[in-house]
N, C-alpha and C positions, 0 to 999 in steps of 0.2 A: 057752883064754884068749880065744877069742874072742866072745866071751858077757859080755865087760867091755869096761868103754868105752877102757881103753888097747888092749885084744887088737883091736878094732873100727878104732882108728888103726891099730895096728900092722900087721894086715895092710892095708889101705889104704895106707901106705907102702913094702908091700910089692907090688903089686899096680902102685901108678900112682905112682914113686916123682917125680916131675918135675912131677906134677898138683898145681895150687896148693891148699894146704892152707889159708892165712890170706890174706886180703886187707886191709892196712890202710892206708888212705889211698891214698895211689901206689904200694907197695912190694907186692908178691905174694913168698911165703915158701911156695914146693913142701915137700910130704911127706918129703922126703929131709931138707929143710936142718932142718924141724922135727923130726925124728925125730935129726937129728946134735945137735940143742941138747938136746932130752929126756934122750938118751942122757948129755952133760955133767954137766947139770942132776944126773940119778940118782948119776952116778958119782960127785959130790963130797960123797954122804949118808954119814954113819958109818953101821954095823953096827949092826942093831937099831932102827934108827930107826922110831918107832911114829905121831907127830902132828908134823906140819909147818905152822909157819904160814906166808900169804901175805896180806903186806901190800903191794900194788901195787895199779899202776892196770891197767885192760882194754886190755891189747896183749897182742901176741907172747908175751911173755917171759912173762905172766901164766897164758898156756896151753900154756907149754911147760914151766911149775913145775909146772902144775897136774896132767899128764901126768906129769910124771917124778915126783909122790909116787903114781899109783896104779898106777904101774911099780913100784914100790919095796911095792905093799903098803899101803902106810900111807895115814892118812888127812889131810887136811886143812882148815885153818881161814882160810878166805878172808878182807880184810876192807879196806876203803880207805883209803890212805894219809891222806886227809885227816879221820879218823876225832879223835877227842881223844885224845893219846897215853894216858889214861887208863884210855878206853874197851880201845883197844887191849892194852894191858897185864893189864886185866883178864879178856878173853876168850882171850886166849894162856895165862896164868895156868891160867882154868876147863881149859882142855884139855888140861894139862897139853903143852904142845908140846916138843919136844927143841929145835928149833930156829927160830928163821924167815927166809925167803928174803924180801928185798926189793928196792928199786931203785936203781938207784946214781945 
């Protein structure tokens, strides 16, 4: 597993779990807290889950979705909130996604 870029974190948060993994603005988010939210993230996919979209913005949350689908396997379709719901709808649509995670 470590030959993918989730196996790549995962030991890495295994290894130096307290070493800051993200740094955003003022807040620093260690290996550990990010690997607890990935793990979240994963755990609330149903079964089978094959294409995930992610409609958000670039923080935290966006690369700890983005981790918890290639934990999962699966693949995902990035794409910015401020996109034309249109646009949006139709590229979820093309990739057939199961679900999409966004932001609250």
């Amino acid at each position: 597993m470590e030959n993918t870029v989730y196996g790549l974190f995962h030991a890495m948060a295994e290894k130096q779990p307290e070493a800051a993994a993200i740094v955003e603005n003022d807040k620093t988010m260690t290996f550990k807290e990010l690997s607890d939210m990935v793990d979240m993230i994963a755990d609330s996919f149903p079964d089978d889950t094959h294409a995930v979209g992610i409609v958000m913005r670039h923080r935290a949350e966006m690369i700890a979705s983005i981790l918890a689908v290639l934990k999962t396997g699966a693949m995902y379709i990035p794409t910015e909130p401020a996109f034309p719901t249109g646009r949006i709808r139709y590229m979820m649509t093309e990739a057939k996604v199961d679900f999409i995670l966004t932001e609250m």
